[in-house]
VMD Tcl script that builds the backbone (N, CA, C; Angstrom):
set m [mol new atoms 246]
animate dup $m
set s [atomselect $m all]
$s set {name element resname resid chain x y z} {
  {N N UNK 1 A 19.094 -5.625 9.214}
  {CA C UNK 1 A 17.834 -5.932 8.575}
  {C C UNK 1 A 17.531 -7.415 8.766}
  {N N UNK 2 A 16.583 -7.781 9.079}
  {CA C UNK 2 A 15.654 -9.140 9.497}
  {C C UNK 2 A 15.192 -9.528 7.732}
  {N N UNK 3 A 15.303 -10.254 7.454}
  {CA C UNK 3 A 14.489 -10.871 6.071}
  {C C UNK 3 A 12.952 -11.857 6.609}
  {N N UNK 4 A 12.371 -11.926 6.182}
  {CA C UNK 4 A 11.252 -12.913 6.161}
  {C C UNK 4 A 11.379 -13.788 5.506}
  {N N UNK 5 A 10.928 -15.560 5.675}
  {CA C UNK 5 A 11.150 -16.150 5.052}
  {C C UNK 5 A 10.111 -17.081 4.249}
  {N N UNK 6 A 9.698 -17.553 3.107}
  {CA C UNK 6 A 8.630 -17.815 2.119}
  {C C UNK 6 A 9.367 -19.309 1.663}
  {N N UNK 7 A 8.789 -20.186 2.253}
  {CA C UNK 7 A 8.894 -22.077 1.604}
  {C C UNK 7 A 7.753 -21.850 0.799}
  {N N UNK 8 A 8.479 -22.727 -0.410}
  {CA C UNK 8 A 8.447 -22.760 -1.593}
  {C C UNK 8 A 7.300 -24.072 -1.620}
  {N N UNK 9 A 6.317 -24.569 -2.250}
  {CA C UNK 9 A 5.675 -25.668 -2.264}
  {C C UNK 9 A 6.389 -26.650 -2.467}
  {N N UNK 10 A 7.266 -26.571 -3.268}
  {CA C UNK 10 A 8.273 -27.771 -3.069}
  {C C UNK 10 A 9.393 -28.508 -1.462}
  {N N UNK 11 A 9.402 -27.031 -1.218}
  {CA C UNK 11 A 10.272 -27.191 0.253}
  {C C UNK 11 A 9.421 -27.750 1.289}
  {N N UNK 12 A 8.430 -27.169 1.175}
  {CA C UNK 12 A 7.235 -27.894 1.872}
  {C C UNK 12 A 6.830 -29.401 1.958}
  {N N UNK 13 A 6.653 -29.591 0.648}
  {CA C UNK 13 A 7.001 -31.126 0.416}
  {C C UNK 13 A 7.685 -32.222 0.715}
  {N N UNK 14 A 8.725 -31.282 0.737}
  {CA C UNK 14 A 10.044 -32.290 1.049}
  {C C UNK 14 A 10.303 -32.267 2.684}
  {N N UNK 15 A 9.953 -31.401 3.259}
  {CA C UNK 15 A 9.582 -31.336 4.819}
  {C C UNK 15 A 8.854 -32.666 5.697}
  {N N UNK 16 A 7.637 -33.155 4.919}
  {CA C UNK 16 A 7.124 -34.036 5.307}
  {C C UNK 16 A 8.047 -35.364 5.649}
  {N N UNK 17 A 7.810 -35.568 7.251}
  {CA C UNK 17 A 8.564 -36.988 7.358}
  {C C UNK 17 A 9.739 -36.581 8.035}
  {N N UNK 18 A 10.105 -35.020 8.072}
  {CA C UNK 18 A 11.426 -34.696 8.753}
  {C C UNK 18 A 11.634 -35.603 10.648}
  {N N UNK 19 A 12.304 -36.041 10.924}
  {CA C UNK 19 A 12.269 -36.382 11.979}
  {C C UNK 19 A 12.446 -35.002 12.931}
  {N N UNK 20 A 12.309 -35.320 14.257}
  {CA C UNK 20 A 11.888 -33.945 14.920}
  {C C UNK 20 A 13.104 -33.182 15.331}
  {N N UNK 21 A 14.123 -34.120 15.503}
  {CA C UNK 21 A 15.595 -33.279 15.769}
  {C C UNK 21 A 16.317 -33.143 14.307}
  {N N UNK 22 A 15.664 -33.260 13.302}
  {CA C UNK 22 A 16.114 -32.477 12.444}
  {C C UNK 22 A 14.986 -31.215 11.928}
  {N N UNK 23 A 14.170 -31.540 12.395}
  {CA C UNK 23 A 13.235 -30.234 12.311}
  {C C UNK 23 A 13.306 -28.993 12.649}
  {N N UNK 24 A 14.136 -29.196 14.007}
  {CA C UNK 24 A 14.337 -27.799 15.496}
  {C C UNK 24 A 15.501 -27.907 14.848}
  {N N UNK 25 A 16.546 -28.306 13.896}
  {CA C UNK 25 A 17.835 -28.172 13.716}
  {C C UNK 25 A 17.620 -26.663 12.428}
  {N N UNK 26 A 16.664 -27.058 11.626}
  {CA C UNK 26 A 16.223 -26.629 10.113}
  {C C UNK 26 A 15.118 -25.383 10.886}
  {N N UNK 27 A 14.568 -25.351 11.741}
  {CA C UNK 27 A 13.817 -24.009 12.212}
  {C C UNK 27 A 15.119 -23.270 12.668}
  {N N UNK 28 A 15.740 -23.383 13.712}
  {CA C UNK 28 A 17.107 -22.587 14.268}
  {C C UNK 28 A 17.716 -21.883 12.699}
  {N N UNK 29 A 18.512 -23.177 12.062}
  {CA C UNK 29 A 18.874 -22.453 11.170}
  {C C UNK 29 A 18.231 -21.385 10.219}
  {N N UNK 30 A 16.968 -21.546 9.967}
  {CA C UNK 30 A 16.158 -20.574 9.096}
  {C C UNK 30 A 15.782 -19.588 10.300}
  {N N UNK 31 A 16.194 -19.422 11.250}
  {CA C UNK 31 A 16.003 -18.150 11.605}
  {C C UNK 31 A 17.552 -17.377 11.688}
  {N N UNK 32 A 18.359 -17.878 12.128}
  {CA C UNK 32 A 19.736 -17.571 11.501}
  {C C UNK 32 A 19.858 -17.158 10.167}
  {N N UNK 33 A 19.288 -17.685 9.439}
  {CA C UNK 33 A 19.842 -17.479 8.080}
  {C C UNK 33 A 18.651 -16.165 7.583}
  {N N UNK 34 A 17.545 -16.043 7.865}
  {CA C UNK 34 A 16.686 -14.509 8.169}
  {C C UNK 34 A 17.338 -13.478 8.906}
  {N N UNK 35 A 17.846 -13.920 9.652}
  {CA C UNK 35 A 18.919 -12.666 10.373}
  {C C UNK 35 A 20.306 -12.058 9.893}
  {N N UNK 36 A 20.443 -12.755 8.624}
  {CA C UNK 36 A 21.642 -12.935 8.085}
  {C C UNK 36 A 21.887 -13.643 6.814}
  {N N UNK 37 A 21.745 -13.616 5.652}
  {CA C UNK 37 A 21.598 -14.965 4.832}
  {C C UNK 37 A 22.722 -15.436 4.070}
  {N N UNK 38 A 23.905 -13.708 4.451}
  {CA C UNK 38 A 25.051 -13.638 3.981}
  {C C UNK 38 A 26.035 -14.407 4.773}
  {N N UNK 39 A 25.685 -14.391 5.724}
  {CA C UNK 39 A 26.603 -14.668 6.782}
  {C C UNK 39 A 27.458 -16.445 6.668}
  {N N UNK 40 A 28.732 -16.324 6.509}
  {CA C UNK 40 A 29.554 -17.527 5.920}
  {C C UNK 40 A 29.423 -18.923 6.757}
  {N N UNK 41 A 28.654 -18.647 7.832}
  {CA C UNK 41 A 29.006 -19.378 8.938}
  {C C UNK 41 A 27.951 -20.425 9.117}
  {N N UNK 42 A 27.065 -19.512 8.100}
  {CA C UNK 42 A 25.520 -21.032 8.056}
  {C C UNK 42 A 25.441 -21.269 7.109}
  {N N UNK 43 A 25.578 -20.336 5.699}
  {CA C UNK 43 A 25.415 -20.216 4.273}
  {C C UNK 43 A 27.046 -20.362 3.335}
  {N N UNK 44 A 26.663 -20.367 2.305}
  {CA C UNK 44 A 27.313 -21.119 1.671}
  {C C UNK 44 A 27.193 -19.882 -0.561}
  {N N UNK 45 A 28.107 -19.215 -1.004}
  {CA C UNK 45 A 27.278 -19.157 -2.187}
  {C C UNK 45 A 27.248 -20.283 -3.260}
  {N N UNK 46 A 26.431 -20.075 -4.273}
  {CA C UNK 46 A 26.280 -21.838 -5.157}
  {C C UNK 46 A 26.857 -21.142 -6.687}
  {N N UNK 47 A 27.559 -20.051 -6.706}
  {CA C UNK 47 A 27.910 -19.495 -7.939}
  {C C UNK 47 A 27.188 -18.938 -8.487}
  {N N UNK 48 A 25.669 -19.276 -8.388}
  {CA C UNK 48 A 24.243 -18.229 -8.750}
  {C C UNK 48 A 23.699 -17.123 -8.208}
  {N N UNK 49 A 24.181 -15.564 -8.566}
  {CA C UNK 49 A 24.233 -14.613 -7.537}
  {C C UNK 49 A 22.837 -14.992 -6.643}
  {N N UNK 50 A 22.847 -14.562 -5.420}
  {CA C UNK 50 A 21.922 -14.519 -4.302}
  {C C UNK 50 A 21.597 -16.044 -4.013}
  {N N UNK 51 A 21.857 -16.787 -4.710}
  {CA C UNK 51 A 21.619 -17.832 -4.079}
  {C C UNK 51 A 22.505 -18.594 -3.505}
  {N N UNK 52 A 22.079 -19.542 -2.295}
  {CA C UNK 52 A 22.934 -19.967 -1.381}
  {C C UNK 52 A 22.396 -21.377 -0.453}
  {N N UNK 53 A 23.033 -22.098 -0.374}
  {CA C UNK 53 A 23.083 -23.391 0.239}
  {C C UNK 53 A 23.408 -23.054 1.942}
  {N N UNK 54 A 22.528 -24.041 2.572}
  {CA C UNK 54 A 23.329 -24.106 4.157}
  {C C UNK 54 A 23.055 -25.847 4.937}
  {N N UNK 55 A 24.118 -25.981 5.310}
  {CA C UNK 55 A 23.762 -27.159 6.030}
  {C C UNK 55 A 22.860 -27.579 6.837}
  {N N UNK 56 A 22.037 -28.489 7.205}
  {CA C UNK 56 A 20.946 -28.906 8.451}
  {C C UNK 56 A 21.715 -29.695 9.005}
  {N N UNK 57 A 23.132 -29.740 9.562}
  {CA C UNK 57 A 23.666 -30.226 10.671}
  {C C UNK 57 A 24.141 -31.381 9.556}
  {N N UNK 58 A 24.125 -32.905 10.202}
  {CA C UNK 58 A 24.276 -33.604 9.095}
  {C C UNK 58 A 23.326 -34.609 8.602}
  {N N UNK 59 A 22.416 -33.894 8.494}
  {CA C UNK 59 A 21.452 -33.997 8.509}
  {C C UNK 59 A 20.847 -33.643 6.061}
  {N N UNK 60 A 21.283 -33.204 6.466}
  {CA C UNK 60 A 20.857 -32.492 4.205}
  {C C UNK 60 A 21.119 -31.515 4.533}
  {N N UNK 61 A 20.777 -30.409 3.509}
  {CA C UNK 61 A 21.077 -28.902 3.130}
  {C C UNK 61 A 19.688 -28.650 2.727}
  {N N UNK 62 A 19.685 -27.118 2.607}
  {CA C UNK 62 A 18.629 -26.157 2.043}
  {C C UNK 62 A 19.428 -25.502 0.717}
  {N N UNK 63 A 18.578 -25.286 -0.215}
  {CA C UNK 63 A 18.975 -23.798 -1.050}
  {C C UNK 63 A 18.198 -23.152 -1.209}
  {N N UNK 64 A 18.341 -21.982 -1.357}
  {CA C UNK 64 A 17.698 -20.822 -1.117}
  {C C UNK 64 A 17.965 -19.265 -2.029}
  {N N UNK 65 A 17.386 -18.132 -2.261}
  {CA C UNK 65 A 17.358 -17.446 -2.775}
  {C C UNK 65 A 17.565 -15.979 -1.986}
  {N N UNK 66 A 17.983 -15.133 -1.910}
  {CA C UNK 66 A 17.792 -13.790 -1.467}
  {C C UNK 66 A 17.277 -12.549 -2.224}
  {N N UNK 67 A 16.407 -11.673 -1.975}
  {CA C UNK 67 A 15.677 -11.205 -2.476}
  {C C UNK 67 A 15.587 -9.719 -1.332}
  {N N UNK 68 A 16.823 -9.324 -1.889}
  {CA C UNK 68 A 17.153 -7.962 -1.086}
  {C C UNK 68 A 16.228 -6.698 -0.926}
  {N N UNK 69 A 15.852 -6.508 -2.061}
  {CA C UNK 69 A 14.513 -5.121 -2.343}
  {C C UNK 69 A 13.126 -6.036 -1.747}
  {N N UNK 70 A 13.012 -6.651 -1.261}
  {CA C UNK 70 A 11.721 -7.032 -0.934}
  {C C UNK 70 A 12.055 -7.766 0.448}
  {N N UNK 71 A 12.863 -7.717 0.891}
  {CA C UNK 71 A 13.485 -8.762 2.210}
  {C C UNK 71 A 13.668 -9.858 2.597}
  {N N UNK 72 A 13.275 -10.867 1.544}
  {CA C UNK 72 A 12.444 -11.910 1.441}
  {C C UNK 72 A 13.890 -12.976 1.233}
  {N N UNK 73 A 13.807 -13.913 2.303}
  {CA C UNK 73 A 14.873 -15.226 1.520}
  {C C UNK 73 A 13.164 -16.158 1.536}
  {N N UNK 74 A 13.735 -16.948 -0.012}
  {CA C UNK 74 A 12.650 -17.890 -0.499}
  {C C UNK 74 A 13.449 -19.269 -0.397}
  {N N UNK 75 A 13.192 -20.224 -0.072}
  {CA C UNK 75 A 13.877 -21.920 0.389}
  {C C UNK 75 A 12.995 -22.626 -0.487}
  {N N UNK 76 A 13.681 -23.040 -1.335}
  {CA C UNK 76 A 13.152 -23.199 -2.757}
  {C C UNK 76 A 13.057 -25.351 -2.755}
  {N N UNK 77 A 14.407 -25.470 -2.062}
  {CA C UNK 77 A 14.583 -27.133 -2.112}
  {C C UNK 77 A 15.484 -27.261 -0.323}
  {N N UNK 78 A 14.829 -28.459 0.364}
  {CA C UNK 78 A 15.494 -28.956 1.465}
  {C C UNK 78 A 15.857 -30.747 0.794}
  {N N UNK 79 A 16.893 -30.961 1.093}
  {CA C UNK 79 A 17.591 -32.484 0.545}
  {C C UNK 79 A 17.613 -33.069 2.246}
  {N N UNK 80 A 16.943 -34.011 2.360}
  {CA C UNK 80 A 17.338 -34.663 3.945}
  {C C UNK 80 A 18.020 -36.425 3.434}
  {N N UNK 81 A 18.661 -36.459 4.465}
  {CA C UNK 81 A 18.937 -37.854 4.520}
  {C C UNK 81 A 18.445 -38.772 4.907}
  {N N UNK 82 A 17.078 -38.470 5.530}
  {CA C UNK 82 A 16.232 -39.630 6.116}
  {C C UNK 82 A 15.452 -40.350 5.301}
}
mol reanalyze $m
mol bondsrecalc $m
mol representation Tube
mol addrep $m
């Protein structure tokens, strides 16, 4: 199953200003993590069922939500270091 993915107005926000090789780093991964959101190898759990953290290289992290009956991962906050 493929999930779709829904940024949050806040994630959006915090997007602005991304430099561009961390941009194509944070698109790759959000399509990885739609293909998979379980998967240990990009994601991360935060102790809050369905929700889950993943790295942007070293670059910040995302967290995020899964939303199984509807397919939907929602990316609620991106943290960058720039």
């Amino acid at each position: 199953m493929s999930y779709r993915m829904y940024l949050e107005s806040g994630a959006l926000r915090q997007m602005q200003g991304l430099p561009e090789q961390t941009f194509d780093m944070l698109v790759t991964l959000l399509a990885r993590i739609c293909d998979d959101p379980y998967d240990p190898v990009f994601s991360a759990p935060t102790g809050v069922p369905r929700r889950r953290v993943a790295d942007v290289g070293d670059f910040g992290f995302i967290a995020f939500a899964v939303h199984e009956a509807a397919g939907l991962v929602r990316i609620f906050d991106l943290v960058w270091t720039g």
